[in-house]
Each structure stands twice: as C-alpha cells, then as structure tokens.
N, CA, C and O atoms as a CHARMM CRD file, in Angstrom:
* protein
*
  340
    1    1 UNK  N     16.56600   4.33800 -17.97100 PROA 1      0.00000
    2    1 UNK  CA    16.33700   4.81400 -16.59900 PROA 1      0.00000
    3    1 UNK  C     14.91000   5.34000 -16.47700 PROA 1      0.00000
    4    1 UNK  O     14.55000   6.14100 -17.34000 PROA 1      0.00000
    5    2 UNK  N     14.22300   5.06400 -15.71000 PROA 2      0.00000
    6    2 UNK  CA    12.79700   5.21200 -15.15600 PROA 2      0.00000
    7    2 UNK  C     13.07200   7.14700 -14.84100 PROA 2      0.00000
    8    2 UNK  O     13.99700   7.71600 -14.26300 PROA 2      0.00000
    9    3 UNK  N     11.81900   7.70500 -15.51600 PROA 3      0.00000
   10    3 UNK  CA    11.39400   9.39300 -15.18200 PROA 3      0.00000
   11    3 UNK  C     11.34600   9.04200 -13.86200 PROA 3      0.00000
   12    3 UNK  O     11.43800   7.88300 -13.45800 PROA 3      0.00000
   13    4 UNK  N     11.16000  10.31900 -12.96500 PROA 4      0.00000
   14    4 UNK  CA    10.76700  10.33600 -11.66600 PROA 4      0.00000
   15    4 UNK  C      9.28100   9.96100 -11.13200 PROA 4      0.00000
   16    4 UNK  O      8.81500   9.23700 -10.25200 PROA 4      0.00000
   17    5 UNK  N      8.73500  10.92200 -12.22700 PROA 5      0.00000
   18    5 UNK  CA     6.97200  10.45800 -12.33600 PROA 5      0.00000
   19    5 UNK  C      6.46600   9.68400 -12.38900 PROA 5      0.00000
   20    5 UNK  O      5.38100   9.49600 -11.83900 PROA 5      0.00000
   21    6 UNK  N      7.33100   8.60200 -13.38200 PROA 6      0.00000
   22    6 UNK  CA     6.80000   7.02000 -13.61200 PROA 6      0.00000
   23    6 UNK  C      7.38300   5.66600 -12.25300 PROA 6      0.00000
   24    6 UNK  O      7.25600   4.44500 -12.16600 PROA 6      0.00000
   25    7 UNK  N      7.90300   6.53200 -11.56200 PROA 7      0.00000
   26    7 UNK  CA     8.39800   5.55200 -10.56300 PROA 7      0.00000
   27    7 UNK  C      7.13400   5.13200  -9.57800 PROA 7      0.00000
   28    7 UNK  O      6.16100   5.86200  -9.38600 PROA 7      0.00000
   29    8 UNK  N      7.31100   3.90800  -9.02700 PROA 8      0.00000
   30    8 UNK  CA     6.04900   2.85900  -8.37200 PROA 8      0.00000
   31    8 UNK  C      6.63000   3.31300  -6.95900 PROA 8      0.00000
   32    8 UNK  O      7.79300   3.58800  -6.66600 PROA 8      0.00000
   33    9 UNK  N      5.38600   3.31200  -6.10300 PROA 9      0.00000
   34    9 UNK  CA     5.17600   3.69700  -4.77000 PROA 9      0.00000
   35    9 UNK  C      4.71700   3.20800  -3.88500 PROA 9      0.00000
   36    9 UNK  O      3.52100   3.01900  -4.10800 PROA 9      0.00000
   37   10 UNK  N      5.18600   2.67000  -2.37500 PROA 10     0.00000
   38   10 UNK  CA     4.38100   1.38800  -2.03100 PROA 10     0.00000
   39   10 UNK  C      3.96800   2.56600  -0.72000 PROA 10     0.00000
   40   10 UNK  O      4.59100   3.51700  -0.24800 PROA 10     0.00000
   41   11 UNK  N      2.90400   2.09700  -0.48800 PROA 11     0.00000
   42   11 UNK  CA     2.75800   2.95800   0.66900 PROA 11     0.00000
   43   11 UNK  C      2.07000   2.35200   1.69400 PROA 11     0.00000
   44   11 UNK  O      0.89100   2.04500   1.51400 PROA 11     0.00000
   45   12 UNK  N      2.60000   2.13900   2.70700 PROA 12     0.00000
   46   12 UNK  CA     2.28900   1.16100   4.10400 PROA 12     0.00000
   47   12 UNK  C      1.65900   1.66500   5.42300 PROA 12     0.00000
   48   12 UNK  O      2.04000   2.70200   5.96700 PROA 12     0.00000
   49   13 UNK  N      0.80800   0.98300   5.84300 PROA 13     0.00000
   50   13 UNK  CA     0.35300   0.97300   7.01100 PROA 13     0.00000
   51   13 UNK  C      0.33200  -0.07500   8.19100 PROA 13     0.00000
   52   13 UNK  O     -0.15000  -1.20800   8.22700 PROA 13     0.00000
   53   14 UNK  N      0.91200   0.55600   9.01200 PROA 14     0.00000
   54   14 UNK  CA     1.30000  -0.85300  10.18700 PROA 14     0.00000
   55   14 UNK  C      0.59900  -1.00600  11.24700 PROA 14     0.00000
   56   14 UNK  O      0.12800  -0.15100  11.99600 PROA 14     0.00000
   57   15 UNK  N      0.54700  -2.08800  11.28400 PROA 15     0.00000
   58   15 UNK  CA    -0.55400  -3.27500  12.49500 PROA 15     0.00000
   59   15 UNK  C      0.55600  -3.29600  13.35200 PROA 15     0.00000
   60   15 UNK  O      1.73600  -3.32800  13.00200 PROA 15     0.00000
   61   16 UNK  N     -0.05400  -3.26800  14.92400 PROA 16     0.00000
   62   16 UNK  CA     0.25100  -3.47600  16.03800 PROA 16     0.00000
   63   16 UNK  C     -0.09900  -4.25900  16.91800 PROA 16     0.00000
   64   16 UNK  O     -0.97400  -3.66400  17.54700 PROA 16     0.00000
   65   17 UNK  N      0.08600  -5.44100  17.43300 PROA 17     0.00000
   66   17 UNK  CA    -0.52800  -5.98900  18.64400 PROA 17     0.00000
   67   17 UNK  C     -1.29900  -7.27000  18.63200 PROA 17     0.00000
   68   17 UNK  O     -0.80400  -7.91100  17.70500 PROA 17     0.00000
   69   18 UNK  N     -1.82500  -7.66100  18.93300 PROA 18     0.00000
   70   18 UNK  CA    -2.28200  -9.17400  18.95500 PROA 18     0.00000
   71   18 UNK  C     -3.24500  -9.29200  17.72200 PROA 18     0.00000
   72   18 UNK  O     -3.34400 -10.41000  17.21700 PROA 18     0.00000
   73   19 UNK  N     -4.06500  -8.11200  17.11100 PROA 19     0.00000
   74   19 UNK  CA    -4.69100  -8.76300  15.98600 PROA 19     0.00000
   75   19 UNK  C     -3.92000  -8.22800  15.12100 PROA 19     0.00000
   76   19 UNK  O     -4.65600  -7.96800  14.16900 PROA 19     0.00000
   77   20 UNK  N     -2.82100  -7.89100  14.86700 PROA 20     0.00000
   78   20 UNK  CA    -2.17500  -7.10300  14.13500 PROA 20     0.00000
   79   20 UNK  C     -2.25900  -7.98100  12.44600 PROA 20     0.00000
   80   20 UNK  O     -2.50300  -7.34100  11.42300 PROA 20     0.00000
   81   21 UNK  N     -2.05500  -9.23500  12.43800 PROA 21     0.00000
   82   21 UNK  CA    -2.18100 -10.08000  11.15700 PROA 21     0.00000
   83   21 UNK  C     -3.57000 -10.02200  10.52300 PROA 21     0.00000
   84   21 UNK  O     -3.81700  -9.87300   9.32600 PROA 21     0.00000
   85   22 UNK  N     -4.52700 -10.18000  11.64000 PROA 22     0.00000
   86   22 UNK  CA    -6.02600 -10.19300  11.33000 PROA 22     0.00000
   87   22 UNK  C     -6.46600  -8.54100  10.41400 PROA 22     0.00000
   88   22 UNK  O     -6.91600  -8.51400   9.26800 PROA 22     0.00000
   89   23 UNK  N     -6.21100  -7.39800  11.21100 PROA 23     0.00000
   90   23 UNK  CA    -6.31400  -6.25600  11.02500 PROA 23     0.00000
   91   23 UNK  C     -5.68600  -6.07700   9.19600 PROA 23     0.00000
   92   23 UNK  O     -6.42600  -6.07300   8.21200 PROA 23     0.00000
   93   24 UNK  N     -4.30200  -5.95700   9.18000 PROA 24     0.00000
   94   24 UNK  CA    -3.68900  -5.95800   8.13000 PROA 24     0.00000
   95   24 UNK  C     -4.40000  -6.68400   7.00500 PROA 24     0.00000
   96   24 UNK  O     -4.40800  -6.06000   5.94300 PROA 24     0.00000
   97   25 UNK  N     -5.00400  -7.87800   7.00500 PROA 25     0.00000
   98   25 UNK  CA    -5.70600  -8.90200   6.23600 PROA 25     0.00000
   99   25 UNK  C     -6.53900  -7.94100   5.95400 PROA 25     0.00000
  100   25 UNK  O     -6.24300  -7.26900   4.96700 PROA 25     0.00000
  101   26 UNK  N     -7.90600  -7.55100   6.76500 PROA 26     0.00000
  102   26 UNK  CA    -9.21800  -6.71900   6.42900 PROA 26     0.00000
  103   26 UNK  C     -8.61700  -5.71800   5.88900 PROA 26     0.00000
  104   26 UNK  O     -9.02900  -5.69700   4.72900 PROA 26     0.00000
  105   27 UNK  N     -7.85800  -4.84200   6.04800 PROA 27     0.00000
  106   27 UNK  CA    -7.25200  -3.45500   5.23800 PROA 27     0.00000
  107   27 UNK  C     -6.95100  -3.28100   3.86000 PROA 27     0.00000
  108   27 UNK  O     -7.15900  -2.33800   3.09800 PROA 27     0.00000
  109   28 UNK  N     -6.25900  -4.71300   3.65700 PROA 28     0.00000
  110   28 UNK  CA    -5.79500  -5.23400   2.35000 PROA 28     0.00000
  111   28 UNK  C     -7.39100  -5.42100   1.71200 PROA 28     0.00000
  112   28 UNK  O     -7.36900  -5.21100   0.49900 PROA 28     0.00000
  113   29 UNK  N     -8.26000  -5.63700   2.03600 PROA 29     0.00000
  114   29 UNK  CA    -9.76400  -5.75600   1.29100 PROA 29     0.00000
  115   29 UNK  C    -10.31600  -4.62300   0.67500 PROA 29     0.00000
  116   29 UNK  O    -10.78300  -4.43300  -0.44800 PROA 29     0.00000
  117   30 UNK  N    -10.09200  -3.62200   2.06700 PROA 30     0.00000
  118   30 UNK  CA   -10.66100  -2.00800   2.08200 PROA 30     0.00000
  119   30 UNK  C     -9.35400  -1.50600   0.26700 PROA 30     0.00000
  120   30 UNK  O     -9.85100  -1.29100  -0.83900 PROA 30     0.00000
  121   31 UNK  N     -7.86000  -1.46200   0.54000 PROA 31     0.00000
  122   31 UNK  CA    -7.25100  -1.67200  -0.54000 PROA 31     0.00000
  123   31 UNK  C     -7.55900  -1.63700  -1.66100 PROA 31     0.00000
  124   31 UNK  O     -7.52200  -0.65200  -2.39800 PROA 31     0.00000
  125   32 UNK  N     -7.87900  -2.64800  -1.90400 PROA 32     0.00000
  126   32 UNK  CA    -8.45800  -3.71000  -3.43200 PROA 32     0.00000
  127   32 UNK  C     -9.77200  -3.08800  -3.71700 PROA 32     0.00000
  128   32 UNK  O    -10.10600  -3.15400  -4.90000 PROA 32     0.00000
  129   33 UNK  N    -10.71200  -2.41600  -2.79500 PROA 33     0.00000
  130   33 UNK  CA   -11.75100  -2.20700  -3.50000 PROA 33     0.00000
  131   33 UNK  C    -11.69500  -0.72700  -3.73600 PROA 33     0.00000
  132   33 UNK  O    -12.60100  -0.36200  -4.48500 PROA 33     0.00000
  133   34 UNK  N    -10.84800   0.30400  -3.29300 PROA 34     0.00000
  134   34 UNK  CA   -10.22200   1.26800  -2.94200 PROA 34     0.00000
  135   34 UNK  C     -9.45400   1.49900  -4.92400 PROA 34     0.00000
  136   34 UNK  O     -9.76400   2.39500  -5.70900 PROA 34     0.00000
  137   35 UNK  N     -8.74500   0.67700  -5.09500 PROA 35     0.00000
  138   35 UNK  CA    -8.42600   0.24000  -6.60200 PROA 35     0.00000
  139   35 UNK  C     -9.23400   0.75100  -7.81200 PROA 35     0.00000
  140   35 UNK  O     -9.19400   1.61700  -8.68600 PROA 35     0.00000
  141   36 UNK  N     -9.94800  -0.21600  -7.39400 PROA 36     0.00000
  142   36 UNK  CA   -10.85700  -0.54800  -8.42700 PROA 36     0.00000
  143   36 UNK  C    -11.77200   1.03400  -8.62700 PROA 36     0.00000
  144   36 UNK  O    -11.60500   1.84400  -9.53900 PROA 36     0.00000
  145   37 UNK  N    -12.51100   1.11300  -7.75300 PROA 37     0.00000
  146   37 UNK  CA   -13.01700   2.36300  -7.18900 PROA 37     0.00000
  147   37 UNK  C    -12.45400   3.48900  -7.60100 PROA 37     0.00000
  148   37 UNK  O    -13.23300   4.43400  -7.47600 PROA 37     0.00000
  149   38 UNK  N    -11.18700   3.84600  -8.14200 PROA 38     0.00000
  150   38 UNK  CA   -10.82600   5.44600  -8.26900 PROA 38     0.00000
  151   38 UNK  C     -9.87000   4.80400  -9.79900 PROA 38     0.00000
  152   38 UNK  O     -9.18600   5.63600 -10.39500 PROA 38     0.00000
  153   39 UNK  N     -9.89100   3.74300 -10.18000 PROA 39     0.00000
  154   39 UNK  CA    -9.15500   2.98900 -11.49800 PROA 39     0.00000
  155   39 UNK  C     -8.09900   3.38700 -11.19200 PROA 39     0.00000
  156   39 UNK  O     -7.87000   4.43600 -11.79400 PROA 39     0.00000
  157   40 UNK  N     -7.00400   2.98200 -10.30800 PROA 40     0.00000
  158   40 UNK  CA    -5.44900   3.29400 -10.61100 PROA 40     0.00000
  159   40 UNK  C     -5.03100   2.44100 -11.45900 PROA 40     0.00000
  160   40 UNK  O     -5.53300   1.43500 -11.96200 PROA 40     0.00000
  161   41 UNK  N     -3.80500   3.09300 -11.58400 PROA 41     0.00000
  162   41 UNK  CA    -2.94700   2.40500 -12.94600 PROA 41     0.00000
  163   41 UNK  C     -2.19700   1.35100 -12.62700 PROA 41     0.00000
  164   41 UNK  O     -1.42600   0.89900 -13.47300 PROA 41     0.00000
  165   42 UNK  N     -2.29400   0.75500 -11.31100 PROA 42     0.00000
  166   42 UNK  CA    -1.65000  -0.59700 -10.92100 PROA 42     0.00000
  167   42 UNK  C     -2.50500  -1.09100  -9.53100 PROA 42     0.00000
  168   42 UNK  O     -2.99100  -0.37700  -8.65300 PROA 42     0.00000
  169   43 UNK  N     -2.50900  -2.60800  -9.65900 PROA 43     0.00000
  170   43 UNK  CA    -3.34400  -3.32800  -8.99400 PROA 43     0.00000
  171   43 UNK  C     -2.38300  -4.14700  -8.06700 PROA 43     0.00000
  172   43 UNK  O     -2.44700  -5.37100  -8.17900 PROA 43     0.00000
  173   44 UNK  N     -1.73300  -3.75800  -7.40400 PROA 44     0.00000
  174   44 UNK  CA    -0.65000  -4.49200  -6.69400 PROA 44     0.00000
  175   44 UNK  C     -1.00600  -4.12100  -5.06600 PROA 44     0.00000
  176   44 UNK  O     -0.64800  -2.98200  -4.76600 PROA 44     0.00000
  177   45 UNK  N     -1.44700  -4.65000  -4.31500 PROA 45     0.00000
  178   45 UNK  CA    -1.83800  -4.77300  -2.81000 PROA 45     0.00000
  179   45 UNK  C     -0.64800  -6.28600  -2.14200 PROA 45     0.00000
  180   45 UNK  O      0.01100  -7.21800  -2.60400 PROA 45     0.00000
  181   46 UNK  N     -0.97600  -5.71100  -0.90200 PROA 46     0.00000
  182   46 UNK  CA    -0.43400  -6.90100  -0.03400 PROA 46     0.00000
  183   46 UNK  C     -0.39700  -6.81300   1.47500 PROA 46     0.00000
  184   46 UNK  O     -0.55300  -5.72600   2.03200 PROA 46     0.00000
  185   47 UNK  N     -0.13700  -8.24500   2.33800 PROA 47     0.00000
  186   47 UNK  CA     0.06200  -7.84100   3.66800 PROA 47     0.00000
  187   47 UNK  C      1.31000  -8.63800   3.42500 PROA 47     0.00000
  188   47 UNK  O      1.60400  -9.32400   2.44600 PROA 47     0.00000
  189   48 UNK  N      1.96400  -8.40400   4.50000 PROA 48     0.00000
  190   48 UNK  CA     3.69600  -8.89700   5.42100 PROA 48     0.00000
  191   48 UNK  C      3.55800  -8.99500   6.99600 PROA 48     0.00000
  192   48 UNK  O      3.15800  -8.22600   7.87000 PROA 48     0.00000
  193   49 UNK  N      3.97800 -10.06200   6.97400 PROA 49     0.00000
  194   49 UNK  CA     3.88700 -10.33700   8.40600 PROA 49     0.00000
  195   49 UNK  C      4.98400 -10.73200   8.66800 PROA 49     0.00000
  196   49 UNK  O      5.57000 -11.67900   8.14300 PROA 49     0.00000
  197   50 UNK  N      5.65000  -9.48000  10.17700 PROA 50     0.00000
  198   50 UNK  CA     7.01000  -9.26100  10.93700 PROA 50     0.00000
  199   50 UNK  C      7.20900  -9.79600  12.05700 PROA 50     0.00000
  200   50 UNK  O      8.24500  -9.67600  12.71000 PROA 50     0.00000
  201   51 UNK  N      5.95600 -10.61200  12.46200 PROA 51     0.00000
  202   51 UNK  CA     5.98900 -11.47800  13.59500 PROA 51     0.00000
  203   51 UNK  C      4.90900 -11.12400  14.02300 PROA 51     0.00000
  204   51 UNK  O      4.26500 -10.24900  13.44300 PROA 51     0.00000
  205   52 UNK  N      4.29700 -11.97600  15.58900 PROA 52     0.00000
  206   52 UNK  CA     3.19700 -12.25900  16.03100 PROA 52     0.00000
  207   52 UNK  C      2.19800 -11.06900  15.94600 PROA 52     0.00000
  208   52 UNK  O      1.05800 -11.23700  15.51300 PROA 52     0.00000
  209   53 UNK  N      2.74300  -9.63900  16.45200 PROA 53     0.00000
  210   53 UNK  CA     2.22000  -8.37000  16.74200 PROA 53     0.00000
  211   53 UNK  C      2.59400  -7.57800  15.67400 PROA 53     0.00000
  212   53 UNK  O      2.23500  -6.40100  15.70900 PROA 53     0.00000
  213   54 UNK  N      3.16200  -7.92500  14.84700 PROA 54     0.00000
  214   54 UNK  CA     3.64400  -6.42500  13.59800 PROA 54     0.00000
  215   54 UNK  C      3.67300  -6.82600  12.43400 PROA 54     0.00000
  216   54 UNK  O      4.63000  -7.46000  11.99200 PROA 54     0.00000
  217   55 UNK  N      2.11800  -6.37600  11.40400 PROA 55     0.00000
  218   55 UNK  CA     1.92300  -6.86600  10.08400 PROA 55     0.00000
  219   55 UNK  C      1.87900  -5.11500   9.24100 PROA 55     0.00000
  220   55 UNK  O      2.09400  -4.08500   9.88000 PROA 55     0.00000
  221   56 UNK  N      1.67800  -5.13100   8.29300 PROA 56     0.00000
  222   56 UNK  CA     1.74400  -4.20200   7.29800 PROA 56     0.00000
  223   56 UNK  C      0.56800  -4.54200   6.21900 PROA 56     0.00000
  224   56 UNK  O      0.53900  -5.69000   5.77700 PROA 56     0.00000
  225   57 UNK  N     -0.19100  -3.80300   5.87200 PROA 57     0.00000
  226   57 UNK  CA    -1.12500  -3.67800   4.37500 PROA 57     0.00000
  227   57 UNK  C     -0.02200  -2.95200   3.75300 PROA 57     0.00000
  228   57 UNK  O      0.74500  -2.36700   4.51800 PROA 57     0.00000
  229   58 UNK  N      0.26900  -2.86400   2.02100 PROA 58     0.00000
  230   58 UNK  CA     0.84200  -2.12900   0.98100 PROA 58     0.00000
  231   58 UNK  C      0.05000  -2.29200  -0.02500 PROA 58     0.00000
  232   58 UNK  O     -0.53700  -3.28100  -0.46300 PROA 58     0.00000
  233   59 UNK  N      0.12100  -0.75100  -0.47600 PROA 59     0.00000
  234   59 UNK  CA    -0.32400  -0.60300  -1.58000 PROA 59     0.00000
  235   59 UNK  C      0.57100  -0.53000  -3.15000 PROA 59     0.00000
  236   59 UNK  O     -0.06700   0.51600  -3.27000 PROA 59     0.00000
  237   60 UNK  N      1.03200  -0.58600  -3.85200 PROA 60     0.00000
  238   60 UNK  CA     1.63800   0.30400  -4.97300 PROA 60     0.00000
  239   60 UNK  C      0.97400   1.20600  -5.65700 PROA 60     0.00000
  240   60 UNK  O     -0.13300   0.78800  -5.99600 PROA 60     0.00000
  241   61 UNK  N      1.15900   2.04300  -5.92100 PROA 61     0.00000
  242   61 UNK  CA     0.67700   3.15300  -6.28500 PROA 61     0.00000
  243   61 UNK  C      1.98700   3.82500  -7.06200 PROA 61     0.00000
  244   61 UNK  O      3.11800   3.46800  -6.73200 PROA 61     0.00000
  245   62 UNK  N      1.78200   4.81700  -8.11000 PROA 62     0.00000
  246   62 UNK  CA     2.28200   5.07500  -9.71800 PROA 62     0.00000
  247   62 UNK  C      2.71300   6.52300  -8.41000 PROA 62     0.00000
  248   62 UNK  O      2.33300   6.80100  -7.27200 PROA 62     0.00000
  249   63 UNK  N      3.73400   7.13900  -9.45500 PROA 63     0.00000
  250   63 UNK  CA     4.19700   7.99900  -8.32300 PROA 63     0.00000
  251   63 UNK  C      3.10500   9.36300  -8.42300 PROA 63     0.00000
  252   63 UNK  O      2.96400  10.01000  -7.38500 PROA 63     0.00000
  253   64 UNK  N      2.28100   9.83100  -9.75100 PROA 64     0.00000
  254   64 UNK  CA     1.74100  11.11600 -10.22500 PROA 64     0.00000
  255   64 UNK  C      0.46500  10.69700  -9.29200 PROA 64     0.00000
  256   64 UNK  O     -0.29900  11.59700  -8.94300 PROA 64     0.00000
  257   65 UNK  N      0.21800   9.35700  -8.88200 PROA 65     0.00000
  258   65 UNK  CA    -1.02300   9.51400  -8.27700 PROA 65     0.00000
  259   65 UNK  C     -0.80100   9.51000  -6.16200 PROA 65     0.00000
  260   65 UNK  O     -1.65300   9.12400  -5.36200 PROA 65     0.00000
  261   66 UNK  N      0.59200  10.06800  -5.83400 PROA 66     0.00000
  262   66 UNK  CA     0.85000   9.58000  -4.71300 PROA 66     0.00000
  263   66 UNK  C      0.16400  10.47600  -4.11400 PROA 66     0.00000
  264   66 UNK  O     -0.56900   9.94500  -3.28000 PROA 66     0.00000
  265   67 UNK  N      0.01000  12.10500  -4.16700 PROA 67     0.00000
  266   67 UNK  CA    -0.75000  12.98000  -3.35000 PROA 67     0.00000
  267   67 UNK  C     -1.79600  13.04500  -3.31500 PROA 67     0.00000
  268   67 UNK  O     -2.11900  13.69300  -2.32000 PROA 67     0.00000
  269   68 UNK  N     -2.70100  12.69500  -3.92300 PROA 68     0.00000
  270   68 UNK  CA    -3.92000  12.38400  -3.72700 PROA 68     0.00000
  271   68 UNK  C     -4.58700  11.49200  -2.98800 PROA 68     0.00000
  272   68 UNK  O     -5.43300  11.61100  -2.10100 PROA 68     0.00000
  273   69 UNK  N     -3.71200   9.95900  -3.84600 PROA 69     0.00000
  274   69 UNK  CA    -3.76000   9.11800  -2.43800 PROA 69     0.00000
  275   69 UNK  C     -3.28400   8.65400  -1.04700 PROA 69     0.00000
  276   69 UNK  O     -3.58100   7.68700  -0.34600 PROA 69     0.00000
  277   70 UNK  N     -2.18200  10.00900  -0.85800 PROA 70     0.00000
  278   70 UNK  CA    -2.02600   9.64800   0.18400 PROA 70     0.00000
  279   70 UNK  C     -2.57500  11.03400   1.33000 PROA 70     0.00000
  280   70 UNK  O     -2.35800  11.21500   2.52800 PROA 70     0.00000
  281   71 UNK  N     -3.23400  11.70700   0.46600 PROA 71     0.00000
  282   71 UNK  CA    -4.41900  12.33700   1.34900 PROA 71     0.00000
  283   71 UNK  C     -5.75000  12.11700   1.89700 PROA 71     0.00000
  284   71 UNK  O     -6.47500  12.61800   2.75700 PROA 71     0.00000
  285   72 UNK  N     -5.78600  11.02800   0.93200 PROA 72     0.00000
  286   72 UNK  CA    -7.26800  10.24600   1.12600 PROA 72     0.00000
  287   72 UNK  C     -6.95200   9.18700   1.94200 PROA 72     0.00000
  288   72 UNK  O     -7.99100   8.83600   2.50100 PROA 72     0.00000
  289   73 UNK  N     -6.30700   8.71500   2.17800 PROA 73     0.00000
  290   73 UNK  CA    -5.73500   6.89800   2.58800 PROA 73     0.00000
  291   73 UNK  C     -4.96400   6.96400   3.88500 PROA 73     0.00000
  292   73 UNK  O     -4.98600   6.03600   4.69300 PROA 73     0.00000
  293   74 UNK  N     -4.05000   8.46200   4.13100 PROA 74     0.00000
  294   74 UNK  CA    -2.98000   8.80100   5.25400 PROA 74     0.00000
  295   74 UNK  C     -2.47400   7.16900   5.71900 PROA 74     0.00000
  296   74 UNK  O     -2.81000   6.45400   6.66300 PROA 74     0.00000
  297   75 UNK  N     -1.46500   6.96200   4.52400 PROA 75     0.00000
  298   75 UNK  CA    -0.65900   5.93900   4.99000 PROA 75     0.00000
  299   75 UNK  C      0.50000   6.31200   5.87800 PROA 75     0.00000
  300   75 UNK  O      0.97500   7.42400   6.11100 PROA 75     0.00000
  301   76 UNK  N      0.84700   5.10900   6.32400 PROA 76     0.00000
  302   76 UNK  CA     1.92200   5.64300   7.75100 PROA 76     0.00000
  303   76 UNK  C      3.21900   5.79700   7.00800 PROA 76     0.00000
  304   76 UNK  O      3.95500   6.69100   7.42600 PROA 76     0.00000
  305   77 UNK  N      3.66900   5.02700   5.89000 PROA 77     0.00000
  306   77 UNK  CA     5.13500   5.67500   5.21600 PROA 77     0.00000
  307   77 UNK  C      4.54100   5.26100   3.92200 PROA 77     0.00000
  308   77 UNK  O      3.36200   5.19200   3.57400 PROA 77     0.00000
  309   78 UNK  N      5.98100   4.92300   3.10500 PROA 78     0.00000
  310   78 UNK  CA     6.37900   4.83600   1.96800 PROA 78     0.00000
  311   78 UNK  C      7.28300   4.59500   1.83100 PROA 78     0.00000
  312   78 UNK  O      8.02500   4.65500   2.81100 PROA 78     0.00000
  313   79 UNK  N      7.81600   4.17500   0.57300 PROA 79     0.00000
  314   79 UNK  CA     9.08200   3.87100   0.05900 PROA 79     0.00000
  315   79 UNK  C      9.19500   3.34500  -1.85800 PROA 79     0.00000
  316   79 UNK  O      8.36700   2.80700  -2.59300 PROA 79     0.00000
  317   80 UNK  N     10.26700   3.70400  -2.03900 PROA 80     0.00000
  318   80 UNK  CA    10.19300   3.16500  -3.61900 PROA 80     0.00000
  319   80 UNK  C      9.79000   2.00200  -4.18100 PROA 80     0.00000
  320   80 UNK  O     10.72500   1.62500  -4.88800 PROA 80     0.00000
  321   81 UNK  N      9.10200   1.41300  -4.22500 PROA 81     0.00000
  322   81 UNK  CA     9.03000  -0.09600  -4.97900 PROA 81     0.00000
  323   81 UNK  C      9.47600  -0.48700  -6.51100 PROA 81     0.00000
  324   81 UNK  O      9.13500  -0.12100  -7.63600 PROA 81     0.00000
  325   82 UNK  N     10.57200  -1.57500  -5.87400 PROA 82     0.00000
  326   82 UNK  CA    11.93500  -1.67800  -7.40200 PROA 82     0.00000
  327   82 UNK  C     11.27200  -3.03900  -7.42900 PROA 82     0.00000
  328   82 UNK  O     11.97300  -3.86300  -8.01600 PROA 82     0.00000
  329   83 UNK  N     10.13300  -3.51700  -6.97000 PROA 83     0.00000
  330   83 UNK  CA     9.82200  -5.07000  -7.42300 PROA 83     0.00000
  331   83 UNK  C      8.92100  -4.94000  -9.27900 PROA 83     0.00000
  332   83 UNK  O      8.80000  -3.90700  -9.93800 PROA 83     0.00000
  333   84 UNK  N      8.51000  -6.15300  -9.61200 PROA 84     0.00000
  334   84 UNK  CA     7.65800  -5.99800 -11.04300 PROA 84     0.00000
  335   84 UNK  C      6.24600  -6.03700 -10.72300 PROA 84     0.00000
  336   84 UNK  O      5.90800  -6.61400  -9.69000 PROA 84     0.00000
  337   85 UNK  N      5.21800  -5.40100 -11.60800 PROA 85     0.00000
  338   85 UNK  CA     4.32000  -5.49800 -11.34000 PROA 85     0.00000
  339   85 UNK  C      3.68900  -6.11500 -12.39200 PROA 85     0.00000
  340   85 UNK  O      2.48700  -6.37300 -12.32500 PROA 85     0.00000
C-alpha cells in the first residue's frame, strides 16, 4: 500500500470557451518548462479535451511537493492520480 506522502497528484486547470483547446495546449508548454525548472520528481503533463469549449492542462505532481506547487501555479482542483508514470 502506497504512504500518503508518496501518493501522485494531478492538478488541473480548466479552459473555457472557444479557444479553450488552443489555451490548454500553450499551458501544457508553460507546464513542461515549469518541470524542468524547479526538477520535480515526475515529468507527467497533459491536456484533455471535453468537447468544443472545455479542455484541461494536468500536471502530476508527488504529493510532498503539492503545497508549494500549488501556491505558485493556483491550479483550479486536483485529484489522486492511480494512473503509471
């Protein structure tokens, strides 16, 4: 069974509206270099697209590093991520 600490963290921000796919795309860039930039311990980014007007950027993020980055980043939620990285 996975510690609490070591659990993976996706943390999302949502696109609205006609560029909503476009937007989400560029964010996912800001993301990735965002990564690299502060060395987290996992390299897992992405967008999802919910239809014409409603896309999402995600990050994963390690759970010991969630307050930090999500003071710097103010993502709109979160949730557990049970996928592999």
């Amino acid at each position: 069974m996975e510690k609490v600490l070591d659990r993976k963290i996706k943390i999302i921000w949502d696109f609205r509206g006609p560029g909503a796919a476009k937007t989400a795309e560029h964010y996912k860039i800001h993301l990735e270099e965002f990564v690299v930039i502060e060395e987290l311990k996992f390299d897992l980014s992405g967008v999802e697209h919910f239809g014409p007007t409603h896309s999402i950027a995600y990050l994963v993020v390690a759970e010991f590093e969630l307050k930090e980055i999500r003071e710097i980043l103010k993502p709109h939620r979160g949730q557990v991520y049970t996928g592999n990285i």
